[in-house]
C-alpha positions, 0 to 999 in steps of 0.5 A: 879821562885824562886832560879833557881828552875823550876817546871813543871807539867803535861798536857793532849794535844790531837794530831789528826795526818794525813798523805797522803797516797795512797794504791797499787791496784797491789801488787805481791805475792814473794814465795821462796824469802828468798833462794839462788836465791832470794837473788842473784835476790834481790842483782842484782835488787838493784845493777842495782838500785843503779847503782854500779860500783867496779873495777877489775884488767882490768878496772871499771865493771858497774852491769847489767842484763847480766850474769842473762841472759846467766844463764838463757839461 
């Protein structure tokens, strides 16, 4: 190192990279995902998931399955 000035050159390194990963033997086949019913299904599966909770003018409302249910009824 001569005046502060650094050099560098370039170098060829071969990487092997290896990850655990196990693959399904069941996967499920969605058709018509991508309509209204999809995404209102998709929105209550996550908000069940992720256990949302949203305040209303009476009290603290928790999601659930059960307007799915009489809707469905």
């Amino acid at each position: 190192m001569e005046d502060n000035v650094y050099r560098v050159r370039p170098r060829d390194v071969r990487m092997t990279f290896r990850t655990k990963r196990s693959v399904p033997k069941l996967g499920v086949m969605l058709v018509g995902w991508g309509g209204n019913n999809g995404s209102t299904v998709t929105a209550a599966v996550l908000a069940n998931k992720m256990n949302l909770t949203w305040r209303t003018k009476e009290k603290i409302q928790k999601a659930n399955y059960y307007g799915s249910l009489t809707q469905a009824s």
